[in-house]
C-alpha positions as CSV (number, residue, x, y, z in Angstrom):
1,X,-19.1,-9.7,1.5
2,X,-16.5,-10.6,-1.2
3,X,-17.7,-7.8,-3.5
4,X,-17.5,-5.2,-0.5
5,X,-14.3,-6.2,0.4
6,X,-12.7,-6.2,-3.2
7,X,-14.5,-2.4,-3.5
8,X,-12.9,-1.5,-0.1
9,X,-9.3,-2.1,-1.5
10,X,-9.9,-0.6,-5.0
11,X,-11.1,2.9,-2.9
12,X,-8.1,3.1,-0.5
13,X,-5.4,1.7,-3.0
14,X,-3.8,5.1,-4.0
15,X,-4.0,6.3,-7.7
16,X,-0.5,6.7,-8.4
17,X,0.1,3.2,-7.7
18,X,-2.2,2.3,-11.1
19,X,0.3,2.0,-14.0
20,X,0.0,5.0,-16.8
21,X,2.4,5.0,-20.1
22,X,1.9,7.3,-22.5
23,X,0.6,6.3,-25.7
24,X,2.1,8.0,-29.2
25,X,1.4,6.7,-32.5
26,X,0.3,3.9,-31.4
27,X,3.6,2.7,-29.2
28,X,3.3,2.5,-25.5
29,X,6.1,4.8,-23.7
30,X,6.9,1.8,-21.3
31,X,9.6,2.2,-18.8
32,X,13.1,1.2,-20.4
33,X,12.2,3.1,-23.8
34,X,14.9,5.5,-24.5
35,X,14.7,9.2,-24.9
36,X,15.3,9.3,-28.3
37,X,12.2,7.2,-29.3
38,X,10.0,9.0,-26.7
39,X,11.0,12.0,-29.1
40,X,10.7,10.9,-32.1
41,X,7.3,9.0,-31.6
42,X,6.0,12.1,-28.8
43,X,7.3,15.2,-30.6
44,X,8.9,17.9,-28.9
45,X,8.0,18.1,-24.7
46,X,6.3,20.8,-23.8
47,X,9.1,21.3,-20.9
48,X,12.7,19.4,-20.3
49,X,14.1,19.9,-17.6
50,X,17.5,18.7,-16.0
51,X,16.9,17.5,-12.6
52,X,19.6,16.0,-11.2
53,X,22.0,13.2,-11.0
54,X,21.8,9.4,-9.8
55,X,25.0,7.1,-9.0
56,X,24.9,3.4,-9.2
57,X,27.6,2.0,-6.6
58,X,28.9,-1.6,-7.0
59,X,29.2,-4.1,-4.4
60,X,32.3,-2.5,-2.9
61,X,30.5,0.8,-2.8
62,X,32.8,2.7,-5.0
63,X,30.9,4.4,-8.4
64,X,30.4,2.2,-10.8
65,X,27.9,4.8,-13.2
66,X,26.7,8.2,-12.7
67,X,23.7,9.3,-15.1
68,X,22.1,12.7,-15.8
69,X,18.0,12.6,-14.8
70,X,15.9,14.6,-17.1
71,X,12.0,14.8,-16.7
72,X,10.0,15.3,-20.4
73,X,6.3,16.4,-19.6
74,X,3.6,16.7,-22.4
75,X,0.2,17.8,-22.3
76,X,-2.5,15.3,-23.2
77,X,-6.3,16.3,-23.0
78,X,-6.9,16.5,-19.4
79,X,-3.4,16.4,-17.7
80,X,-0.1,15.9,-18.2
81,X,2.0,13.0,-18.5
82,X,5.8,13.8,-16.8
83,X,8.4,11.3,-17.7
84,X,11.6,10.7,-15.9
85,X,14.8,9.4,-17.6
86,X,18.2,8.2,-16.2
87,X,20.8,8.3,-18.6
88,X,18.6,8.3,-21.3
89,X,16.2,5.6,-20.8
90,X,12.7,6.2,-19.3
91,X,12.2,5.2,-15.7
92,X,9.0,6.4,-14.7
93,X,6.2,7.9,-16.0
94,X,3.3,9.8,-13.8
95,X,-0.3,11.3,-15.2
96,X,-1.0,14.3,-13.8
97,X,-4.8,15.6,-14.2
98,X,-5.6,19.1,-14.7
């Protein structure tokens, strides 16, 4: 019964909730890496795209920081992997298969 339950989860638990990080020379691109290292470690992106802006408001909900959002995506064998960054530093990262 405990097996059947535990394989019940696993097949309705969406994919994108499973962590992917792209892996380059050996470094995990884990959320909070910056941009710069992604690069350097990743090589060039196969697209970069400016996507928008995010604001961070402070308790009296006036701006407190307002950072450009930029998704890097590189092809890997079998997908994609699209990383977003906020001001420089990675956020999220998704796999998307081919």
């Amino acid at each position: 019964m405990r097996t059947c339950l535990c394989l019940a989860l696993l097949l309705i638990t969406p994919s994108s909730l499973l962590a992917v990080d792209l892996r380059c020379q050996g470094d995990l691109m884990t959320p909070g890496t910056i941009m710069a290292k992604v690069t350097a470690k990743c090589g060039p992106p196969l697209t970069e795209r400016e996507v928008g802006e995010v604001s961070y408001l402070n308790e009296r909900r006036r701006e407190l920081r307002k950072f450009t959002v930029y998704e890097l995506t590189y092809a890997v064998p079998g997908g994609f992997y699209v990383l977003t960054f906020e001001g420089g530093v990675l956020k999220k990262t998704e796999y998307v298969p081919q």
